[in-house]
C-alpha positions, 0 to 999 in steps of 0.5 A: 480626798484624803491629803496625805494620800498625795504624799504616797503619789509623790513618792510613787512618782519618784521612786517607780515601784511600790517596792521602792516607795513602800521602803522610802514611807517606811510601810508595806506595798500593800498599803502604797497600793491601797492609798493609790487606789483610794486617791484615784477612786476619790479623784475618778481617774487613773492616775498611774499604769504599769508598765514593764515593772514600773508605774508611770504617771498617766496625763492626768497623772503627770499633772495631778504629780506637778500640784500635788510636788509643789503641796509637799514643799509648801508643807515642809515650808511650814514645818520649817517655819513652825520649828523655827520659832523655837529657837533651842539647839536640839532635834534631829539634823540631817546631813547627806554626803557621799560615802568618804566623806562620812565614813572617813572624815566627818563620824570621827568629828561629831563628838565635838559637835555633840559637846557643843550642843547636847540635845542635838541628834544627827542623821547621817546619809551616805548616798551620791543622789541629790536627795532633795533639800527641799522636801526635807529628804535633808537638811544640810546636803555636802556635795562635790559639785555646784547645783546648776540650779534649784533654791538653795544657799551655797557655800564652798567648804574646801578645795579637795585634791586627788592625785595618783597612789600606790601600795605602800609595801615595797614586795607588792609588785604592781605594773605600771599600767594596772589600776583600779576605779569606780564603777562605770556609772561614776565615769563622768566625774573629773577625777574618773574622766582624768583617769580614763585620759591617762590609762593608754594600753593600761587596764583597770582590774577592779572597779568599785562604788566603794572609796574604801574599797578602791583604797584597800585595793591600792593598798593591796597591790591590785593596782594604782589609784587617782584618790581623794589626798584627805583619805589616801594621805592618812592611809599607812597603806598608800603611797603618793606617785605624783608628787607634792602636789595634787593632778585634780582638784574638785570643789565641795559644797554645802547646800541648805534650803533658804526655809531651812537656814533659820532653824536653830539646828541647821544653823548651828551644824552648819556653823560648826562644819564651816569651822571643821573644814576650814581647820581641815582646808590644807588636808582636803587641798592635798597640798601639805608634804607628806613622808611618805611620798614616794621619791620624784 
């Protein structure tokens, strides 16, 4: 048996599809189906069988994908351990976070990380999922929810605000119950659950899996918004509705796997986003006045 086979058995297990794991290995379906095959003719049994499009583990399977999960983060262990003892500030670090955070806060930052440490490079990854730390999908994950469970170490970087905005231009006539929000698959958050509370005979005229795009529509007229204040506060756009101080506050964290602390990089990046949002802490809070509030 060859054992990096079980690196396309994982991620076939994860992922569903050949299209999916093909994209995730970076390689075509024909060759997550040849590497398949050859791990069930090595082991003499089916180990996945279509079904409607997707492939689901059989019994054997299921199990073979439990051992086979538990080898590939005792692989990315010694990785870590290995890479440790290096010491230097350099390589490649990877950071997920969602999108806003990203795109509005932290790309604008990174040049004082890069002075800090030249040979440091750093892979960024806009997504909601929980990729996993632990198979080194990431290194430093950033997320608006404390993990109920897993091995990680957790810190809590800030307080984040939300409260309610609307377009900035006075010529942009916006009835009081239209509003926009996420996509249904984001309504169980707390700020999209707050909004649902609050929308009576209201309606929501766009949804969105896109802040910026929820921000523009607010910024347009198209209809009120419950906004994170680090983004809707530095938006000419946008103006506050309800007053100085934010109706919703969320917690952010940074999650690290304990195997990943001691790395050199993810030490360093991880001190230096300490640093950053600790300057940042009254911004994300959404507590600090702002001129253009609108009037109580």
């Amino acid at each position: 048996m060859n054992w990096d086979d079980l690196r396309f058995l994982v991620t076939l297990g994860r992922e569903g599809t050949l299209a999916a794991t093909a994209r995730r290995l970076a390689v075509d379906q024909t060759t997550v189906a040849r590497r398949l095959r050859a791990l069930e003719e090595g082991l003499g049994t089916a180990l996945f069988e279509r079904d409607e499009g997707l492939w689901r583990p059989t019994a054997v399977g299921a199990r073979v994908l439990e051992r086979a999960a538990r080898i590939e983060e005792d692989v990315a262990g010694i990785t870590r351990l290995a890479e440790a003892g290096a010491g230097a500030v350099g390589g490649v670090v990877r950071i997920t976070a969602v999108s806003a955070l990203i795109g509005e806060w932290l790309v604008p930052r990174l040049p004082g990380l890069y002075a800090r440490h030249p040979e440091l490079r750093v892979d960024l990854v806009a997504s909601n999922d929980n990729l996993n730390v632990a198979r080194r999908e990431a290194d430093i994950a950033i997320r608006l929810a404390r993990p109920a469970s897993g091995d990680f170490l957790i810190r809590k970087l800030a307080g984040v605000g939300f409260a309610l905005y609307g377009a900035a231009r006075g010529d942009l006539a916006v009835s009081a119950g239209d509003w926009v929000a996420y996509n249904e698959d984001l309504d169980h958050t707390p700020e999209m659950r707050r909004l649902h509370a609050m929308l009576g005979e209201g309606r929501i005229r766009l949804r969105s899996n896109s802040l910026r795009g929820l921000v523009r529509a607010v910024a347009g007229g198209i209809g009120h918004g419950l906004l994170p204040c680090f983004v809707a506060d530095a938006d000419p756009g946008l103006v506050r509705l309800s007053g100085a101080e934010p109706i919703l506050y969320r917690e952010l964290w940074m999650l690290i796997h304990p195997d990943a602390r001691p790395l050199a990089r993810v030490a360093a990046t991880a001190d230096w986003l300490v640093e950053r949002f600790d300057e940042a802490a009254a911004g994300f809070a959404g507590r600090a006045p702002s001129p253009r509030n609108a009037p109580p």
